[in-house]
Each structure stands twice: as C-alpha cells, then as structure tokens.
mmCIF file as gemmi writes it, N, C-alpha and C atoms, coordinates in Angstrom:
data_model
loop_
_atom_site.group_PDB
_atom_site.id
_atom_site.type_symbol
_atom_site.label_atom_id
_atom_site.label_alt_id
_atom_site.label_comp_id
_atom_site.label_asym_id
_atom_site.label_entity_id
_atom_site.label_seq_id
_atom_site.pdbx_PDB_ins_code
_atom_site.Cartn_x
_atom_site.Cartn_y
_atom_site.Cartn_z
_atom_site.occupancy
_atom_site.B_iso_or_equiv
_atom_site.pdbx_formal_charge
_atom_site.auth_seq_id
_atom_site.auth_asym_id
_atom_site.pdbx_PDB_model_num
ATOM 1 N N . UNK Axp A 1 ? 0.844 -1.171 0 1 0 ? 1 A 1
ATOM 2 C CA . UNK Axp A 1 ? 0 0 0 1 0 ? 1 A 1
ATOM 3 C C . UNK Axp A 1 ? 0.89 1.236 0 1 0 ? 1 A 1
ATOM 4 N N . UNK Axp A 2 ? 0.827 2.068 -0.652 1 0 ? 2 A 1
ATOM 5 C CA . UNK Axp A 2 ? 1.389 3.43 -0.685 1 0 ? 2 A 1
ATOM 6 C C . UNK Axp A 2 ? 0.723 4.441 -0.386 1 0 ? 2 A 1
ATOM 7 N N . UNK Axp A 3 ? 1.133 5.548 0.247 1 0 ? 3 A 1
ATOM 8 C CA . UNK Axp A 3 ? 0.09 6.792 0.478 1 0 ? 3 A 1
ATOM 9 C C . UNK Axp A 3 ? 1.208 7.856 0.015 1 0 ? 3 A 1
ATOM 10 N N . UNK Axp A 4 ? -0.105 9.131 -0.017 1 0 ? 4 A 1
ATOM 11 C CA . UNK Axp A 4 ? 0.686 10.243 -0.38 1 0 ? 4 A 1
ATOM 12 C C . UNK Axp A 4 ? -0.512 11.43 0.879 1 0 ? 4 A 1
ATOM 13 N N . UNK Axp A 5 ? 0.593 12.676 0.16 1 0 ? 5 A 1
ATOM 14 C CA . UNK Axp A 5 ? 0.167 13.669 1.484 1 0 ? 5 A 1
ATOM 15 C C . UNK Axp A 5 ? 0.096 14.896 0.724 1 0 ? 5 A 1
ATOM 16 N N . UNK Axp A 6 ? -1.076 15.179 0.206 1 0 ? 6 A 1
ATOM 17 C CA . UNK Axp A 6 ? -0.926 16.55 -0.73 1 0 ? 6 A 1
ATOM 18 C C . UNK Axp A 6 ? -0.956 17.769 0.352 1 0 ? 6 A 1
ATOM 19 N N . UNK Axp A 7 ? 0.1 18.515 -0.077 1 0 ? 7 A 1
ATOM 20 C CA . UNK Axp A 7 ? 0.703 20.31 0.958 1 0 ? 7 A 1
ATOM 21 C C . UNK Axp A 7 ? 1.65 19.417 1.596 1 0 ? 7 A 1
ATOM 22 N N . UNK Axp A 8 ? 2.353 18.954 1.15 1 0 ? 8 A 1
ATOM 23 C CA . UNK Axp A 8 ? 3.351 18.523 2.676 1 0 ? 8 A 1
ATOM 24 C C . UNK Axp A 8 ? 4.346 19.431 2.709 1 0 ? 8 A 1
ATOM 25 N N . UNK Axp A 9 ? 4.615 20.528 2.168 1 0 ? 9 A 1
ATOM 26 C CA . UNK Axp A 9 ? 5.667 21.293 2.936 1 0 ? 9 A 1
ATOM 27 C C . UNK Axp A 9 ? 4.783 22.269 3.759 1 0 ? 9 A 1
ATOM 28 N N . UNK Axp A 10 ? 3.598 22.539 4.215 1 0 ? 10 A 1
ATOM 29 C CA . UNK Axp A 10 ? 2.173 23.241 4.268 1 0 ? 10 A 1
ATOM 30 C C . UNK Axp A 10 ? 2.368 23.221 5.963 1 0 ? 10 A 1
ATOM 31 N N . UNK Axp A 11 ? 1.645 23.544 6.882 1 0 ? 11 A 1
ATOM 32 C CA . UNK Axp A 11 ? 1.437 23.412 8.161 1 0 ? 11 A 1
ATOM 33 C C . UNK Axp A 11 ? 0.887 21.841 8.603 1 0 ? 11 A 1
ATOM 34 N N . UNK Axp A 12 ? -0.363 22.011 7.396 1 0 ? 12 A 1
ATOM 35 C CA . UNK Axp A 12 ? -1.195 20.479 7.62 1 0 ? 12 A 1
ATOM 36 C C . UNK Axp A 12 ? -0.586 19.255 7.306 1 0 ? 12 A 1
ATOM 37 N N . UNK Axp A 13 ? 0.36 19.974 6.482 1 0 ? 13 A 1
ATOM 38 C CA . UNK Axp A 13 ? 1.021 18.369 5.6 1 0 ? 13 A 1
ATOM 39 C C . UNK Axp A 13 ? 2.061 18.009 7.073 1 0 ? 13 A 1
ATOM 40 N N . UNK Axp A 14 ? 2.808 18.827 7.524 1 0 ? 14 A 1
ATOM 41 C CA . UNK Axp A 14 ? 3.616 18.777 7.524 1 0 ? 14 A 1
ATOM 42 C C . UNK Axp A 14 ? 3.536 17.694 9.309 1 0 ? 14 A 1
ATOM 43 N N . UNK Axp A 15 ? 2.468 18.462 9.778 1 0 ? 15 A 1
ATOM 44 C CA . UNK Axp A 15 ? 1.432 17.744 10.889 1 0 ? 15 A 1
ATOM 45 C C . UNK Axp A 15 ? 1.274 16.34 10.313 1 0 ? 15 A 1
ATOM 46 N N . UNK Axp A 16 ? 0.765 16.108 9.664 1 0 ? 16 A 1
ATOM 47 C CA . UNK Axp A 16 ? 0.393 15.057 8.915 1 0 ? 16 A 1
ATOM 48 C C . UNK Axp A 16 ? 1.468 13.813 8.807 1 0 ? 16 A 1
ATOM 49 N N . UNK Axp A 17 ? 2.585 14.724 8.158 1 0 ? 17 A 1
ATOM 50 C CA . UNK Axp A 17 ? 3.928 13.645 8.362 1 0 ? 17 A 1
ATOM 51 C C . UNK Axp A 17 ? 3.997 13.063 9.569 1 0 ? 17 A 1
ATOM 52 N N . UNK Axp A 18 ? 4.502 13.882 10.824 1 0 ? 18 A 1
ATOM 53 C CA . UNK Axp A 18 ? 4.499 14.119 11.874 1 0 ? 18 A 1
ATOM 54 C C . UNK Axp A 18 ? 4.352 12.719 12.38 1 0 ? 18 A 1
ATOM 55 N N . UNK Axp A 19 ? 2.885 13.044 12.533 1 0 ? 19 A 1
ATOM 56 C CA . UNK Axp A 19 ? 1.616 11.879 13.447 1 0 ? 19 A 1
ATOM 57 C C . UNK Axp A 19 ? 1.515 10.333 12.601 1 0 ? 19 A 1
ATOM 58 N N . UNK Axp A 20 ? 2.143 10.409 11.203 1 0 ? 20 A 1
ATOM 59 C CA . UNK Axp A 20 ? 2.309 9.482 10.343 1 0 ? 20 A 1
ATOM 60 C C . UNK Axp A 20 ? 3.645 8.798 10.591 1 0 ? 20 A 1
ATOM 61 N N . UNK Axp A 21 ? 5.131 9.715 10.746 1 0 ? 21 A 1
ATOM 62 C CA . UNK Axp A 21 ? 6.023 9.291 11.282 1 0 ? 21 A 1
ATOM 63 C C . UNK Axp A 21 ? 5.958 8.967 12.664 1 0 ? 21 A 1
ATOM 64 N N . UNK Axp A 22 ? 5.408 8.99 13.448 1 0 ? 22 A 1
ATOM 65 C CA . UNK Axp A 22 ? 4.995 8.533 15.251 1 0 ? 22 A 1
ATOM 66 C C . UNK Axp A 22 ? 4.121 7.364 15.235 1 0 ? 22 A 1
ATOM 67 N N . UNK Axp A 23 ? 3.455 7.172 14.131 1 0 ? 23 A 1
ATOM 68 C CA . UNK Axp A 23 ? 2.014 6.282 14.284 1 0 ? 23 A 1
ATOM 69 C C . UNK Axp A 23 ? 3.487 4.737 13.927 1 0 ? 23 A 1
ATOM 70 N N . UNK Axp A 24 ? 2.448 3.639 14.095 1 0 ? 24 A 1
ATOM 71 C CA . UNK Axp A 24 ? 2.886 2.189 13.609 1 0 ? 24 A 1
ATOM 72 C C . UNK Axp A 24 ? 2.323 1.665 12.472 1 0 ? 24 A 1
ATOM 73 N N . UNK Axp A 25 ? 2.05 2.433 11.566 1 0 ? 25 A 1
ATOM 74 C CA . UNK Axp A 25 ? 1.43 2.225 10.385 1 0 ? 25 A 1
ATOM 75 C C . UNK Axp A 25 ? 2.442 1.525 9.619 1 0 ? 25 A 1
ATOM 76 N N . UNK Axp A 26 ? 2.328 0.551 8.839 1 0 ? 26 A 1
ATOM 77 C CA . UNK Axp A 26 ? 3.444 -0.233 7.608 1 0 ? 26 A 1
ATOM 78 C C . UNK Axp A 26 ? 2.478 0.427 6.412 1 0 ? 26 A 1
ATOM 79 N N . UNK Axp A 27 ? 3.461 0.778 5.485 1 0 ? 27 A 1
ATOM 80 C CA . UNK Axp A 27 ? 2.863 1.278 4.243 1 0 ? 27 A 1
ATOM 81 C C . UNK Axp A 27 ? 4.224 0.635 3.357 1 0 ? 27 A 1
ATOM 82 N N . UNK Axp A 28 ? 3.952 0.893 1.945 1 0 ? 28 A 1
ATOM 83 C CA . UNK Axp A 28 ? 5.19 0.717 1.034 1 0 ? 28 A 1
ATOM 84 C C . UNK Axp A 28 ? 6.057 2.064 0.568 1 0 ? 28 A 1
ATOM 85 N N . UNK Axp A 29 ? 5.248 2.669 0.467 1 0 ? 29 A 1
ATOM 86 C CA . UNK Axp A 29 ? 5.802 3.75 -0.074 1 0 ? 29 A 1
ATOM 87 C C . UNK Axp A 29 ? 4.993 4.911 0.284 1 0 ? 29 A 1
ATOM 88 N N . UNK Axp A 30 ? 5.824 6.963 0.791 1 0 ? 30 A 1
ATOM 89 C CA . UNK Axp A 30 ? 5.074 8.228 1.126 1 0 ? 30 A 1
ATOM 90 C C . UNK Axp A 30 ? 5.539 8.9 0.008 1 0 ? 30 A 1
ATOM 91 N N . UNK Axp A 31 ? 4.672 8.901 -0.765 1 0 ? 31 A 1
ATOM 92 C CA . UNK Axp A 31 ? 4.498 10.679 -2.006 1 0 ? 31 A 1
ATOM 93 C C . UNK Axp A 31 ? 4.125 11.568 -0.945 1 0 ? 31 A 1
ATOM 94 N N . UNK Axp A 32 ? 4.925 12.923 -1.002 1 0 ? 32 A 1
ATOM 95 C CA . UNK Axp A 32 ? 5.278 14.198 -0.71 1 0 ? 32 A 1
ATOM 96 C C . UNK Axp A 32 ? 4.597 15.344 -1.824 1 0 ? 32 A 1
ATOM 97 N N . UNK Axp A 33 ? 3.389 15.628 -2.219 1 0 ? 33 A 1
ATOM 98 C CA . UNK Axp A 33 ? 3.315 16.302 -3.267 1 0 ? 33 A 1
ATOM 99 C C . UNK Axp A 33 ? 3.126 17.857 -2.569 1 0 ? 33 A 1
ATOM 100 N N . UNK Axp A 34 ? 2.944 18.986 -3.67 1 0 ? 34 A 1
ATOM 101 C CA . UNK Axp A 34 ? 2.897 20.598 -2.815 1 0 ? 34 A 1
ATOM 102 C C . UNK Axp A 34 ? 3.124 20.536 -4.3 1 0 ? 34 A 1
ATOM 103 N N . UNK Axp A 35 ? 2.958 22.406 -4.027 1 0 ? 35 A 1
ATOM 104 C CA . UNK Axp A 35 ? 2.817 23.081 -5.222 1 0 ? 35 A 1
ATOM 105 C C . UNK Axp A 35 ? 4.192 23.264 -5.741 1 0 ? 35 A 1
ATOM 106 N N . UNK Axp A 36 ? 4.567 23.756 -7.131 1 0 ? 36 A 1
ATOM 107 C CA . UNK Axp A 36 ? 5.606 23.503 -7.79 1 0 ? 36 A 1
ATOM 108 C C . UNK Axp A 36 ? 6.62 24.237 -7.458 1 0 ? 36 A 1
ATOM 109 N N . UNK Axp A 37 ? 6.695 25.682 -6.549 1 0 ? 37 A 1
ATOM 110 C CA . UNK Axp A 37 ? 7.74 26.209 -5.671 1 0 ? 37 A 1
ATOM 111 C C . UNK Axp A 37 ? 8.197 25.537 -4.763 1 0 ? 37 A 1
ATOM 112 N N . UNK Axp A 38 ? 7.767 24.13 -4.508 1 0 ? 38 A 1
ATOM 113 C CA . UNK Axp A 38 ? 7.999 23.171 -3.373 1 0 ? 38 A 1
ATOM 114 C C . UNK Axp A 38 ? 9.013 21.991 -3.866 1 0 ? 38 A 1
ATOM 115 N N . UNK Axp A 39 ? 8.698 22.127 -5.392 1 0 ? 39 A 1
ATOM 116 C CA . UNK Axp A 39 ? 9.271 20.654 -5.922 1 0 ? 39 A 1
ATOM 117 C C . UNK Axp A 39 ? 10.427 21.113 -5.77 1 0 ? 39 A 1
ATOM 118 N N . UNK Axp A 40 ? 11.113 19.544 -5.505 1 0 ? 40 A 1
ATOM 119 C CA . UNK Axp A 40 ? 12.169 19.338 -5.223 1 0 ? 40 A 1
ATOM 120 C C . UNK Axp A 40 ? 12.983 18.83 -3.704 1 0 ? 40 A 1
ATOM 121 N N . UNK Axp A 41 ? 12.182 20.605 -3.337 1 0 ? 41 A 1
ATOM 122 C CA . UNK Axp A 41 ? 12.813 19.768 -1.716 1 0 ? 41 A 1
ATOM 123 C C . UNK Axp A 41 ? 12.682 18.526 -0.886 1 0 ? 41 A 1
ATOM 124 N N . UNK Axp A 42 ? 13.878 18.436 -0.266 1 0 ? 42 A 1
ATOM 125 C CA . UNK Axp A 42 ? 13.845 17.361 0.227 1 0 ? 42 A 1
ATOM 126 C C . UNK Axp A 42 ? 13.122 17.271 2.109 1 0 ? 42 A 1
ATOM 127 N N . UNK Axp A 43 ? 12.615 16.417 2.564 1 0 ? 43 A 1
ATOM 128 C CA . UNK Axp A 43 ? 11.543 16.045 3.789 1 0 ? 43 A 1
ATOM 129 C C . UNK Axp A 43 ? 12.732 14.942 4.738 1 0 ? 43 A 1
ATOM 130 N N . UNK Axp A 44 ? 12.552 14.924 5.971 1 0 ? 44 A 1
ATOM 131 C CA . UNK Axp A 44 ? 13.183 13.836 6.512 1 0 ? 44 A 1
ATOM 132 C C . UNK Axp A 44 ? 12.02 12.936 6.829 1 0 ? 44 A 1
ATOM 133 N N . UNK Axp A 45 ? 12.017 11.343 6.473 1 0 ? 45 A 1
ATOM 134 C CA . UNK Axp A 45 ? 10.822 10.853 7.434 1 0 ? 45 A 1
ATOM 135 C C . UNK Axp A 45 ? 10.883 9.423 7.55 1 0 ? 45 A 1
ATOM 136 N N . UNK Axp A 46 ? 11.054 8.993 8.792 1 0 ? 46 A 1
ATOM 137 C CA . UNK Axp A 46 ? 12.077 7.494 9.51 1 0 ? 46 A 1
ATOM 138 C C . UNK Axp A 46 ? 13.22 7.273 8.646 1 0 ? 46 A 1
ATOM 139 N N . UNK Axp A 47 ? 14.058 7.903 9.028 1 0 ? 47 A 1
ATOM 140 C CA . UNK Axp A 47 ? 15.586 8.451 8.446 1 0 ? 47 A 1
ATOM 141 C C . UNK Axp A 47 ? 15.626 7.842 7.107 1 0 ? 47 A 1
ATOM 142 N N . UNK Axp A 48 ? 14.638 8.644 5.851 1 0 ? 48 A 1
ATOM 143 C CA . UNK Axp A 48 ? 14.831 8.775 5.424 1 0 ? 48 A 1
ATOM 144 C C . UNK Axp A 48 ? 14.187 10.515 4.705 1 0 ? 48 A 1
ATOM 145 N N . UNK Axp A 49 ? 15.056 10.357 3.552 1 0 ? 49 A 1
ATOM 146 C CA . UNK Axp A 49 ? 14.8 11.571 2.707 1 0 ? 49 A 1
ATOM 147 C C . UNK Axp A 49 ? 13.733 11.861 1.701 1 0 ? 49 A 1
ATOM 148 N N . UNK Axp A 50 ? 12.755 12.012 1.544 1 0 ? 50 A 1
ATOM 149 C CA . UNK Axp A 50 ? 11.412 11.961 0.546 1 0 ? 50 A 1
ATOM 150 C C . UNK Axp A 50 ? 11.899 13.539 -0.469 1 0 ? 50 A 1
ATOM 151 N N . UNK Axp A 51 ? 11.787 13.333 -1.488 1 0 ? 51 A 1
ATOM 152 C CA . UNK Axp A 51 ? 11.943 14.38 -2.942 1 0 ? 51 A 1
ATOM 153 C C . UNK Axp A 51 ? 10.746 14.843 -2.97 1 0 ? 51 A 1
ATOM 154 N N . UNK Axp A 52 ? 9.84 16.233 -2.58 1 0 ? 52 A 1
ATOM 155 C CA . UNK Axp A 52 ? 8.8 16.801 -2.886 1 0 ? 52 A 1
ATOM 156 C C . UNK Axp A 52 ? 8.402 16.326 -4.278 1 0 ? 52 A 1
ATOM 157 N N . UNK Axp A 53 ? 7.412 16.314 -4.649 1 0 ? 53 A 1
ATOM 158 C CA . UNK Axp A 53 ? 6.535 16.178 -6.108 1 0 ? 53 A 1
ATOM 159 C C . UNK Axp A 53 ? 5.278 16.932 -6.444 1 0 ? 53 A 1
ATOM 160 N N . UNK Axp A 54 ? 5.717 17.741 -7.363 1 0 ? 54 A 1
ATOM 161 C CA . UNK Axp A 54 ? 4.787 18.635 -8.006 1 0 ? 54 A 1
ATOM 162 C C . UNK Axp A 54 ? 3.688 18.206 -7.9 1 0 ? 54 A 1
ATOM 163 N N . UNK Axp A 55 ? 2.733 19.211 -7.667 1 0 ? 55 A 1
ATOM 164 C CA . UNK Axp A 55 ? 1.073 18.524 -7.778 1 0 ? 55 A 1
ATOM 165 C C . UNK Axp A 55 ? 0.61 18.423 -9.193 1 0 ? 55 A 1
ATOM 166 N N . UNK Axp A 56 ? 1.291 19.234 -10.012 1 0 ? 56 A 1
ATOM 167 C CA . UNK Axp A 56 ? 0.84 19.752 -11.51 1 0 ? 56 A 1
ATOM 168 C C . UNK Axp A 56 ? 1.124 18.432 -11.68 1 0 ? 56 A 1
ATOM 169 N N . UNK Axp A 57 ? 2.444 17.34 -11.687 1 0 ? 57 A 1
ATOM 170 C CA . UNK Axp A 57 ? 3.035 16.414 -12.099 1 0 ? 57 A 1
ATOM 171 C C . UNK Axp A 57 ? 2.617 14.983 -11.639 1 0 ? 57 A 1
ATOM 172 N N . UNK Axp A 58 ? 1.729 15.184 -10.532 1 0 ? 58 A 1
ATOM 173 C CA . UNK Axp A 58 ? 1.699 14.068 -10.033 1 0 ? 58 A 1
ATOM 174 C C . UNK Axp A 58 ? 0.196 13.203 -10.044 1 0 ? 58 A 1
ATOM 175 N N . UNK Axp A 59 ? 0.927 11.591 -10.25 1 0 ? 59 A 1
ATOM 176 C CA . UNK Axp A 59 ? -0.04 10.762 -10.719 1 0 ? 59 A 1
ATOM 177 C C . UNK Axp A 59 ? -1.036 9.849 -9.468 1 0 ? 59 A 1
ATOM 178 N N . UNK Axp A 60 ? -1.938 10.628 -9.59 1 0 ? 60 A 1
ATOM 179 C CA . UNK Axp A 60 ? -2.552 10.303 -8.296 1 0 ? 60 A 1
ATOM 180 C C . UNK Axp A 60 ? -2.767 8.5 -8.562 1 0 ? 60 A 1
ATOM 181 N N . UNK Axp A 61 ? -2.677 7.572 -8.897 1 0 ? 61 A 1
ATOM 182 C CA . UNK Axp A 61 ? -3.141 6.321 -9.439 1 0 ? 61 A 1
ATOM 183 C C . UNK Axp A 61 ? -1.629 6.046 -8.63 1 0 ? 61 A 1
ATOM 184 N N . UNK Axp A 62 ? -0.527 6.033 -8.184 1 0 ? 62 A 1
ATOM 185 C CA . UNK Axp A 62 ? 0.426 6.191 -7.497 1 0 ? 62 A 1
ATOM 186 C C . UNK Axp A 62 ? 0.038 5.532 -6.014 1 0 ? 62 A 1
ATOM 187 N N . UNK Axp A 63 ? -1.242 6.1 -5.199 1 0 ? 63 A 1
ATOM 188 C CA . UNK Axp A 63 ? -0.728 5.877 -4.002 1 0 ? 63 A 1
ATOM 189 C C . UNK Axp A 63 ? -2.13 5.829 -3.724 1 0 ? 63 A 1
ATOM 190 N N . UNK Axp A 64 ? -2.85 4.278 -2.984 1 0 ? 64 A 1
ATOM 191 C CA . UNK Axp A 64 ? -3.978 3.914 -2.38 1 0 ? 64 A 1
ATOM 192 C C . UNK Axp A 64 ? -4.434 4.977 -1.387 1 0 ? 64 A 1
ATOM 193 N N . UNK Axp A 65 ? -3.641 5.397 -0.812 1 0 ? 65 A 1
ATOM 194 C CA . UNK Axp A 65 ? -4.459 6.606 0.259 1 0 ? 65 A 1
ATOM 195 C C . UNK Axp A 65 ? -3.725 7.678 -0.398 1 0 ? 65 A 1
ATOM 196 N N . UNK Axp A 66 ? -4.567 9.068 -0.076 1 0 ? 66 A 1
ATOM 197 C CA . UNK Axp A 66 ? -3.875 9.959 0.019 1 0 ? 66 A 1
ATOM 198 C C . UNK Axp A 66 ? -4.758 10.929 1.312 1 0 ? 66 A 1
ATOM 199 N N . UNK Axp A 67 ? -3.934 11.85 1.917 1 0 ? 67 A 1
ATOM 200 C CA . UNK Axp A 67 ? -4.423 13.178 2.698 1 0 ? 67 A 1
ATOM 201 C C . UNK Axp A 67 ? -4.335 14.343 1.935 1 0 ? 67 A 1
C-alpha cells in the first residue's frame, strides 16, 4: 500500500507527516506532493529523505491513500 500527502511542505502536511512518522502504520511507499515552488525539496521521514513532487506532475493512481 502506498500513500501520499498533498501540501506537505504546508502546516497540515507537515502535521500530517508528523503523526504518520509517530504512528505504527506499515505502508510501502510516502508521495510528498505541494505546489511547484515546493518541488524538489527534500523532507526527513524514519531516516529517510522523501523528494517533494509537483502537484501539476503528479499521478494520483500512485498511491492507495492519500491526505
């Protein structure tokens, strides 16, 4: 299962990570999407590094949940 988190560089997203990185959830894979002044940057989350992804760019069919 994969999820994604649309605004995650945002207040909500970023909450969102947060309580997602604290929770015991198993997933496969976190899409990071935000608007395109966002793409690129990089997120820390359970030591690792997530690459922001454009919302313009991104394929929602990607990730069973999203926020």
């Amino acid at each position: 299962m994969n999820i994604a988190i649309i605004g995650a560089t945002g207040n909500v997203g970023r909450t969102t990570i947060s309580i997602l990185e604290k929770s015991k959830m198993k997933f496969d894979k976190l899409f990071l999407v935000a608007s395109q002044k966002s793409e690129g940057k990089k997120i820390k989350f359970r030591k690792e590094e997530i690459i922001v992804e454009s919302l313009e760019k991104y394929d929602f069919a990607k990730a069973q949940i999203t926020f």
